[in-house]
C-alpha positions in Angstrom: -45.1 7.1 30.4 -45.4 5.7 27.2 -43.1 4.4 24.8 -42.3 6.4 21.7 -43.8 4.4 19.0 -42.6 6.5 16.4 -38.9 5.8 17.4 -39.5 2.3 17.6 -41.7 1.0 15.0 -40.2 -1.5 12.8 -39.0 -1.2 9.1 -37.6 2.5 9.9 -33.9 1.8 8.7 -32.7 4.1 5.8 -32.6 2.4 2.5 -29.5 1.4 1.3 -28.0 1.7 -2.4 -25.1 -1.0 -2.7 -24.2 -1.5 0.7 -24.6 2.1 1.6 -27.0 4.5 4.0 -28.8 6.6 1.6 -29.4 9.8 3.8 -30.6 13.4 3.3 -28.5 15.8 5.0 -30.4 16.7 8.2 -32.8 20.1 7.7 -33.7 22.8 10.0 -36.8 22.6 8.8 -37.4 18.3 9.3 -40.8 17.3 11.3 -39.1 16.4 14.8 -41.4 13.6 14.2 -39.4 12.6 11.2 -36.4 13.5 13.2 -37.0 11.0 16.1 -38.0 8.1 13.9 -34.9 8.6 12.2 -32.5 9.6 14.5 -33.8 8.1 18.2 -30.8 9.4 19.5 -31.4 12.9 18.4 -33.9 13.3 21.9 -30.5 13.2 23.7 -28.7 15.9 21.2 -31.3 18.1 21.3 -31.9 18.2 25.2 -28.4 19.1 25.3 -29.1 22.5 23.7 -32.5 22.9 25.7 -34.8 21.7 23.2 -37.5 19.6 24.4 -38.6 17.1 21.7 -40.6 14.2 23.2 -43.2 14.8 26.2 -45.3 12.4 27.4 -43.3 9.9 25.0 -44.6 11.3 21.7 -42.4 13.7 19.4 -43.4 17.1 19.7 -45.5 18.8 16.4 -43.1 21.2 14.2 -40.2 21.5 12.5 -36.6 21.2 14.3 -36.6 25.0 13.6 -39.6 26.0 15.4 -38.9 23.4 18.4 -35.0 25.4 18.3 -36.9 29.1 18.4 -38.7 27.9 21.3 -35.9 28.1 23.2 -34.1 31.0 21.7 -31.5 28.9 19.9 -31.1 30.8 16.5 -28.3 29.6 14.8 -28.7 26.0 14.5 -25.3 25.1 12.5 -23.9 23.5 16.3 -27.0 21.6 16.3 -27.4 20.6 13.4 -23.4 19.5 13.5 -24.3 17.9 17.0 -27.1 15.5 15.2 -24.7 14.9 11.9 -22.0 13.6 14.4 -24.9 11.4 16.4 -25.6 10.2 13.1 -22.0 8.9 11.9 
């Protein structure tokens, strides 16, 4: 299996604005792509819930939304708290 480049490319980190994480709030609708790279430890969240977001060690395509109406899971305010406490 291969790595997940995405996840661990270098030069990733969020920019910072004196000394502090500058950070969009995190989106139903943000690229699992974008998701992974920025969050790695969002994979772990989101299998929690059932979502499968990396196979065959590349993100899956779509939006956290789509990935979440795969598996039925319609109200995403858990996950999305889930991945803002992975975050902190």
């Amino acid at each position: 299996m291969r790595e997940c480049a995405v996840a661990s490319s270098p030069g990733l980190k969020p920019k910072a604005r004196g000394g502090t994480a500058m950070r969009k709030p995190i989106d139903p609708d943000i690229t699992i792509e974008e998701l992974v790279r920025e969050l790695p430890e969002s994979v772990a969240v989101l299998r929690r819930f059932g979502i499968v977001c990396i196979q065959c060690g590349e993100p899956v395509w779509g939006t956290l939304r789509d990935a979440a109406a795969e598996k039925g899971v319609r109200d995403l305010s858990e996950v999305l708290a889930a991945l803002g406490d992975a975050r902190s």
